[in-house]
C-alpha positions as CSV (number, residue, x, y, z in Angstrom):
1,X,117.4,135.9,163.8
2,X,120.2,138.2,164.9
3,X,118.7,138.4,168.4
4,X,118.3,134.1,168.4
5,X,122.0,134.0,168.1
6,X,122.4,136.6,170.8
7,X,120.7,134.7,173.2
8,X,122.5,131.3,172.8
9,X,126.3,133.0,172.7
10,X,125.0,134.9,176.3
11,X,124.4,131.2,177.8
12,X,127.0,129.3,175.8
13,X,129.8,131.8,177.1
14,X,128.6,132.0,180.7
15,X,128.5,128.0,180.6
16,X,132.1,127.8,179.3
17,X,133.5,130.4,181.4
18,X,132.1,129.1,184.6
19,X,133.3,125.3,183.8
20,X,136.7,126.7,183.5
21,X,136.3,128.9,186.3
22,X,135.1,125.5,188.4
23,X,137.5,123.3,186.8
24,X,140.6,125.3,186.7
25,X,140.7,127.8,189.5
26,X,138.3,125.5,191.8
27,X,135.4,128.6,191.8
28,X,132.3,126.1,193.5
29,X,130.3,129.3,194.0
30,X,130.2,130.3,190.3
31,X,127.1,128.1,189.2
32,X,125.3,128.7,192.0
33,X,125.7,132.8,191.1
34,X,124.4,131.8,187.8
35,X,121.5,130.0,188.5
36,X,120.2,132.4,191.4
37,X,121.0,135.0,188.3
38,X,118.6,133.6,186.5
39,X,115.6,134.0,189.3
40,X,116.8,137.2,190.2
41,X,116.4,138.5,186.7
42,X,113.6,137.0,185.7
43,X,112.0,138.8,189.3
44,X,113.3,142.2,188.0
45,X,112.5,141.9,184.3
46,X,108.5,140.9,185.2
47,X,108.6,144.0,188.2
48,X,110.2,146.6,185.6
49,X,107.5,145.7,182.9
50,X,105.0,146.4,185.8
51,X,105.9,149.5,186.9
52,X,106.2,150.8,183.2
53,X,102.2,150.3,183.3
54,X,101.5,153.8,184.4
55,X,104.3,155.8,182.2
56,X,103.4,154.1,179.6
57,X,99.6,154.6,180.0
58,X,99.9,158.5,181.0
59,X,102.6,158.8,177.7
60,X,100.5,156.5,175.0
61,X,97.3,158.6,176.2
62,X,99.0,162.2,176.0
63,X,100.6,160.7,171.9
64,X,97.0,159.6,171.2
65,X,95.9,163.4,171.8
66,X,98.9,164.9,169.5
67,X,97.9,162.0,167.1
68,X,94.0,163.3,167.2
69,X,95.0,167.1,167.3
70,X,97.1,167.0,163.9
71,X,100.6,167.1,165.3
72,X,101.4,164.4,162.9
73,X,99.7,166.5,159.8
74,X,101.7,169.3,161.2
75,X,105.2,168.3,160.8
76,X,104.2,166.2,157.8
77,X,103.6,169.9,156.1
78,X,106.3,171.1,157.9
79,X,109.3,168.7,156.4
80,X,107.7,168.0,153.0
81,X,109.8,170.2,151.0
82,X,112.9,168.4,152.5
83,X,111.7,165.2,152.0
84,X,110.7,165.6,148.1
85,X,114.1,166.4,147.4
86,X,115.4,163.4,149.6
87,X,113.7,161.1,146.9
88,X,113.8,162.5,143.6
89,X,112.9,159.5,141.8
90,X,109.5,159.0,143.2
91,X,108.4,162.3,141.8
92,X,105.9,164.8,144.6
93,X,103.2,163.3,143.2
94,X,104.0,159.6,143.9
95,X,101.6,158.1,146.6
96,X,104.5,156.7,148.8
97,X,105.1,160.2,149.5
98,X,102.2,160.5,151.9
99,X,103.0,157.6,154.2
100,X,106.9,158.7,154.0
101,X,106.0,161.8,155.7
102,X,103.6,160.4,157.9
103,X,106.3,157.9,158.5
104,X,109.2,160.4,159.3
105,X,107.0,162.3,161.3
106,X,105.7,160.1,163.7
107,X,109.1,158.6,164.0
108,X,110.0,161.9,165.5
109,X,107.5,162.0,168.4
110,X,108.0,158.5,169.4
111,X,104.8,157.2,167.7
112,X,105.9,153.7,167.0
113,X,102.4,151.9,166.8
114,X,101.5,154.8,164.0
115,X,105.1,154.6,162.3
116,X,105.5,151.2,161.4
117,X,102.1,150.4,159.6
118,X,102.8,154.0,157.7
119,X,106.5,152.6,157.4
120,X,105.1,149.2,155.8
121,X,102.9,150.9,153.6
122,X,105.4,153.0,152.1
123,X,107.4,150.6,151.3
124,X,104.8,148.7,149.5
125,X,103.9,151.4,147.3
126,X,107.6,152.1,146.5
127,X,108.0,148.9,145.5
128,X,105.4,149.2,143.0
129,X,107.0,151.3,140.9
130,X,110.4,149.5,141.6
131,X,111.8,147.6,138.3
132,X,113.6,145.6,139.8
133,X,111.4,143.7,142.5
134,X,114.5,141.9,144.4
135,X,116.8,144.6,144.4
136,X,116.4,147.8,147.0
137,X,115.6,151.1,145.2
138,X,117.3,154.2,145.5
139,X,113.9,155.6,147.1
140,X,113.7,152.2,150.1
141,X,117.0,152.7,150.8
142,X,117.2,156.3,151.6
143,X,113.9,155.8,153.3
144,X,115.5,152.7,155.8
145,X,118.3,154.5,156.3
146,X,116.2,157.9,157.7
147,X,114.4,154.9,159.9
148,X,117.7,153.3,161.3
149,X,118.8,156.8,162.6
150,X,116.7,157.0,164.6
151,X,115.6,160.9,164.6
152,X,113.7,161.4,167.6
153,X,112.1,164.8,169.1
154,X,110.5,163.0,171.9
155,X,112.4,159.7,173.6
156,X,109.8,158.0,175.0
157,X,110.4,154.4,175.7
158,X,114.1,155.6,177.4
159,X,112.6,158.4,179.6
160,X,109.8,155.9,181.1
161,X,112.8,153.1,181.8
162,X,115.0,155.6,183.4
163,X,111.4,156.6,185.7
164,X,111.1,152.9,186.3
165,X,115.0,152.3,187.6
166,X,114.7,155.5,189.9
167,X,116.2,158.6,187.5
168,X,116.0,161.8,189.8
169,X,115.1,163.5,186.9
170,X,114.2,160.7,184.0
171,X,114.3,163.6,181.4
172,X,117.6,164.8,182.0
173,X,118.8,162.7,178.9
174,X,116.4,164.6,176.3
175,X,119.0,167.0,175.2
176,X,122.2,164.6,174.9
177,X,119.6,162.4,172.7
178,X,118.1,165.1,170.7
179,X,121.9,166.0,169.9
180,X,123.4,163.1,169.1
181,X,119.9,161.5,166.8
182,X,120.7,164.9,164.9
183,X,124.2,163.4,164.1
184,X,123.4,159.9,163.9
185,X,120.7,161.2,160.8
186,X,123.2,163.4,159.3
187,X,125.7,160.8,158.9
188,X,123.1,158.5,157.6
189,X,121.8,160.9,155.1
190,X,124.9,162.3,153.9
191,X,126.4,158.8,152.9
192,X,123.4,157.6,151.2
193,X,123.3,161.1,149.1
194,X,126.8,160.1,148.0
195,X,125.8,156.8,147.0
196,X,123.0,158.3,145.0
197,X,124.4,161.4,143.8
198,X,121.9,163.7,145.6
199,X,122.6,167.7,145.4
200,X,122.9,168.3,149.2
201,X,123.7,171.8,148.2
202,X,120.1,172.4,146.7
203,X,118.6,175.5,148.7
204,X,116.0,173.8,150.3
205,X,117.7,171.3,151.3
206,X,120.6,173.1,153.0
207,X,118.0,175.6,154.8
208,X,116.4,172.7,156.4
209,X,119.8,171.3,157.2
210,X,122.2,173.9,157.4
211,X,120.1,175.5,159.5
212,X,119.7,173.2,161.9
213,X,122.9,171.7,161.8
214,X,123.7,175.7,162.9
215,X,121.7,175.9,165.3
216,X,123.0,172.8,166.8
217,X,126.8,173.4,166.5
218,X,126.2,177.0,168.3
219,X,124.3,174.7,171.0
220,X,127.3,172.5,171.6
221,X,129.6,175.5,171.3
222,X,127.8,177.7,174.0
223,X,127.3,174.6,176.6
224,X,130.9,173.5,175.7
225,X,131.9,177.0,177.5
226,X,129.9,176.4,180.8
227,X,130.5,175.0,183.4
228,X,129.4,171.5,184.0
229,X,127.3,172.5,187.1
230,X,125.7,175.0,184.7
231,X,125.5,172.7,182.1
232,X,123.3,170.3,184.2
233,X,120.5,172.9,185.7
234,X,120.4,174.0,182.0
235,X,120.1,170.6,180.8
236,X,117.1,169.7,183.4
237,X,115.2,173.2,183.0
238,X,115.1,173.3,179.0
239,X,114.3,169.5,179.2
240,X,111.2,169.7,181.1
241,X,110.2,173.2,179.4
242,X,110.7,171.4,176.2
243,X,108.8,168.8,177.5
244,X,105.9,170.2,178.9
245,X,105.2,172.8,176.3
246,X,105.1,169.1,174.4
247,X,102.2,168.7,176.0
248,X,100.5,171.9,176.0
249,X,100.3,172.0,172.4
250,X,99.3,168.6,172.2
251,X,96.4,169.8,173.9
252,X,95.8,173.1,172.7
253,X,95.9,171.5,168.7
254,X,93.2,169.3,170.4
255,X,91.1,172.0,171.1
256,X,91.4,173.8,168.5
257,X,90.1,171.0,166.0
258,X,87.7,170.4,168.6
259,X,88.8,166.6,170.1
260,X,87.7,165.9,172.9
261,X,91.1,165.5,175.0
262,X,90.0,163.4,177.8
263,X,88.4,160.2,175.8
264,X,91.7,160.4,173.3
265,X,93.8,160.3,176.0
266,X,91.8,157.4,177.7
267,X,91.6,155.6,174.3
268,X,95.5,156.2,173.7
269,X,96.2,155.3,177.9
270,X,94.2,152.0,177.7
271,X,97.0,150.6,175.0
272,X,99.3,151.4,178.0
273,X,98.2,148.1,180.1
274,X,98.9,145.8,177.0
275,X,101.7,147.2,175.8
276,X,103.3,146.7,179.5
277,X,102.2,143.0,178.9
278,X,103.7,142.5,175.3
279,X,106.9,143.9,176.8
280,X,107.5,141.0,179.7
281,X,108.6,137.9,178.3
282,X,111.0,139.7,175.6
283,X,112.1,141.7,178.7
284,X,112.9,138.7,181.0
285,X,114.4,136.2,177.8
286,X,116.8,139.2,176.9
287,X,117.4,140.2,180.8
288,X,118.3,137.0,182.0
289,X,120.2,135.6,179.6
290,X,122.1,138.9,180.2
291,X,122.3,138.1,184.0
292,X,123.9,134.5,183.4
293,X,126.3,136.6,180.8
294,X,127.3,138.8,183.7
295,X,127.5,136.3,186.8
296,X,129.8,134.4,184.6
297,X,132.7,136.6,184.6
298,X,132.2,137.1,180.8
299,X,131.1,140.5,180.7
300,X,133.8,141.8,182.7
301,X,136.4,140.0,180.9
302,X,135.0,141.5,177.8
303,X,134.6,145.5,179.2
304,X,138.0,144.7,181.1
305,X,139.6,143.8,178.1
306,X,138.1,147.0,176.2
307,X,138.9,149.2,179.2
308,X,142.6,148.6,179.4
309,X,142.5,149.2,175.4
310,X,141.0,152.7,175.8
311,X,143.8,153.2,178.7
312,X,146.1,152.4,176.7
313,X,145.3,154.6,174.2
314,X,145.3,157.4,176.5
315,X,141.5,157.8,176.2
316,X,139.1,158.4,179.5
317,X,137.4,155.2,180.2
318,X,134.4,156.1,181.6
319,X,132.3,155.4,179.2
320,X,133.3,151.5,178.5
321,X,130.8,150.4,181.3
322,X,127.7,151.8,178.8
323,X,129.2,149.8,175.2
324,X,127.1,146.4,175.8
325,X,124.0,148.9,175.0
326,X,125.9,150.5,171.9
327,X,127.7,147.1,170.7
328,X,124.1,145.6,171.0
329,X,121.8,148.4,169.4
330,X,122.6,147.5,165.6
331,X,121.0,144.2,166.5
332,X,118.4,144.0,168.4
333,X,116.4,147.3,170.3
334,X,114.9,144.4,172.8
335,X,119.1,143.3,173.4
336,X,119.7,147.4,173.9
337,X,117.0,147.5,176.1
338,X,118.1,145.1,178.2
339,X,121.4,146.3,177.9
340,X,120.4,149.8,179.2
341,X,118.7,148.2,181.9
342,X,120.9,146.3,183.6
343,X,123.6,149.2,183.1
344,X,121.1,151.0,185.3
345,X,120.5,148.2,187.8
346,X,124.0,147.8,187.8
347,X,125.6,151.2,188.5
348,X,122.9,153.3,188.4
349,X,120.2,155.2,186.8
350,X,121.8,158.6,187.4
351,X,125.0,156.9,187.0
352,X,127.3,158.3,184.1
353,X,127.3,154.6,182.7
354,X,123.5,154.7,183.2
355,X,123.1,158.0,181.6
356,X,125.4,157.3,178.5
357,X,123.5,153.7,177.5
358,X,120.5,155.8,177.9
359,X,121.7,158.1,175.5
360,X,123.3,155.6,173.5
361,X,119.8,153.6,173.0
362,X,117.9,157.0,172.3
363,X,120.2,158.5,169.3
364,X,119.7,155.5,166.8
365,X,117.3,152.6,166.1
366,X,117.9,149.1,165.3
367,X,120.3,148.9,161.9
368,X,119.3,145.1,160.9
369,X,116.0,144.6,162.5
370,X,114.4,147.6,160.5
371,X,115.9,146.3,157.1
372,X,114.9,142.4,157.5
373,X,111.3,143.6,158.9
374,X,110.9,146.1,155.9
375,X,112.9,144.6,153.5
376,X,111.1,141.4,154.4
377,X,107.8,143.1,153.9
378,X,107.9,143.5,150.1
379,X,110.3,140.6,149.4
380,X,113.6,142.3,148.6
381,X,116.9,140.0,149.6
382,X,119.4,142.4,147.7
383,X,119.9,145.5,149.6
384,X,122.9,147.0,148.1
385,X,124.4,149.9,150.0
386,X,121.6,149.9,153.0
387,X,123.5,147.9,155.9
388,X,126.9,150.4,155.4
389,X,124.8,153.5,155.6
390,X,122.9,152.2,158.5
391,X,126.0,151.3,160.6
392,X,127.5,154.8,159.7
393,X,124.6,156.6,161.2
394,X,124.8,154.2,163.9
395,X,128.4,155.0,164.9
396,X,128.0,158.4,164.5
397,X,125.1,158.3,166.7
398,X,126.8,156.2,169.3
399,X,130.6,158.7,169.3
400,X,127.8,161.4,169.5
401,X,126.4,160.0,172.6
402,X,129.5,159.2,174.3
403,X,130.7,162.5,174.0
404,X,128.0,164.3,174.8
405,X,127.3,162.2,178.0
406,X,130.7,163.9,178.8
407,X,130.0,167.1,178.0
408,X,126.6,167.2,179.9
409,X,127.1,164.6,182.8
410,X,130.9,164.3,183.2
């Protein structure tokens, strides 16, 4: 509904700002921009959904593999401790647990076809044991709010974008996100354990965390000493190490359950075509619509307006050129998309705007589309505390993002 809305203001606004840009200051050419706007995005929206054909194939064939090997299995063992303590009213015996972790975990490698069914199911079987079948429990809550962080090991959907506008290196963003999804799930976790009175000082729960959350801050603090240059080539190498060992034990876990890796990764790659599909006409509504906003005036009056702000308050403005992506990714993940998108047609791929939507639309998910689809799903309309925790871990992922772009690609 959010996104409906969306789409009207973009074409509403560019009408009334062009009428008044014809009428008052006697602009003839400004309708003409915005109907050639409208072809020319349409042109680019159907062409980018094209070219993601083959990323997408090559990436959904290479998940498929993981999937078959037992990655997902894997990390499911791997964070069940945490995640038992995370919901201590469902008990470790509760069968929402199961598809929570399988949930979480396929989250984390990017597996959206796997996490939302898992995602769905858990929510279902929570709400089972939920007393109160209208109101949000304790456990759905903290689960949504895990989901709207958006904690991602592998970001997917942006790298293949930022190959399809041109990136020299499409990967170079994997660090900055890994980073700032870490802080956007922090910040998520820790207000909802305050609303619910969880011990975030229990052991287990601070080895898994604490641990991390040192590992990270000694990350930051090292790279924060280099200089930039440095910064960069470490950036790119560790990325595609990262990346690649990805891979290999994708197929090595394969092996060693003995899958047979070339028809998983053809059954996985032949999603890739339809996928590509699905993708166009919510690519070319949101990108157009977009465009007209744009060839208006209306977007630079808006990130003109917010630029002389941040001047103002003695802040580096760099930055302002990515917020449509971070203003829009609470609402809508198609709206980012496009967002990041035209950032990238517009000034760049490799441009710092380009790289900082990029990172913005990586570090969380989408605040109120997860909660109506899931809340939705098992017919709860009062969701308490949900919505504030998922727009903390959403600005914390998004000041994460932005100042991380600066410290890796400024």
């Amino acid at each position: 509904m959010a996104l409906n809305y969306i789409f009207i203001f973009f074409f509403l606004a560019a009408f009334v700002v062009a009428l008044i840009k014809l009428i008052v200051f006697g602009d003839v050419e400004v309708f003409p921009n915005l109907v050639q706007s409208t072809f020319d995005m349409a042109k680019t929206g159907f062409e980018i959904s094209l070219g993601l054909t083959g990323v997408l194939t090559l990436w959904l064939g290479l998940m498929r593999v993981g999937e078959k090997g037992g990655i997902v299995a894997a990390m499911t063992r791997l964070i069940g401790p945490l995640l038992k303590r995370l919901f201590p009213e469902l008990g470790k015996d509760h069968p929402a647990m199961g598809s929570i972790m399988m949930n979480v975990a396929a989250n984390m490698l990017g597996l959206d076809n796997a996490a939302t069914p898992m995602g769905l199911k858990a929510m279902k079987q929570m709400q089972e044991s939920n007393k109160s079948k209208d109101v949000a429990s304790n456990a759905q809550i903290m689960f949504l709010v895990l989901n709207t962080s958006g904690l991602t090991v592998i970001p997917i959907s942006v790298m293949v974008y930022r190959a399809q506008m041109g990136a020299a290196d499409p990967s170079d963003i994997f660090l900055p996100i890994l980073l700032a999804t870490f802080f956007s799930t922090i910040a998520g976790l820790i207000s909802v354990a305050i609303y619910q009175k969880i011990n975030l000082f229990d052991r287990v729960i601070l080895a898994y965390l604490g641990g991390f959350a040192l590992f990270i801050g000694a990350l930051i603090w090292y790279l924060s000493g280099l200089p930039k240059e440095e910064v960069t080539i470490i950036s790119k190498v560790v990325s595609n190490v990262l990346l690649f060992s990805i891979i290999a034990l994708f197929i090595i876990m394969a092996l060693i359950r003995k899958v047979n890796v070339y028809e998983s990764f053809i059954e996985g790659a032949k999603e890739g075509f339809s996928v590509a599909i699905k993708i166009i006409p919510y690519l070319i509504a949101i990108l157009v619509a977009i465009g007209v906003f744009r060839a208006s005036g209306t977007m630079d009056i808006l990130i003109d307006g917010v630029r002389h702000l941040v001047v103002a308050l003695g802040m580096n403005p760099d930055f302002v050129d990515a917020l449509p992506t971070a203003l829009m990714k609470p609402l809508s993940g198609s709206g980012a998309r496009g967002m990041m998108v035209e950032t990238m047609q517009t000034f760049g791929a490799d441009s710092f705007a380009g790289k900082v939507a990029s990172t913005v639309q990586g570090a969380t998910d989408t605040t109120f589309y997860i909660l109506a689809v899931y809340f939705g799903a098992v017919g709860i309309s009062k969701t308490r505390y949900a919505v504030v925790c998922g727009l903390i871990a959403d600005f914390a992922g998004i000041i994460a993002s932005i100042l991380l772009a600066y410290l890796f690609f400024h």
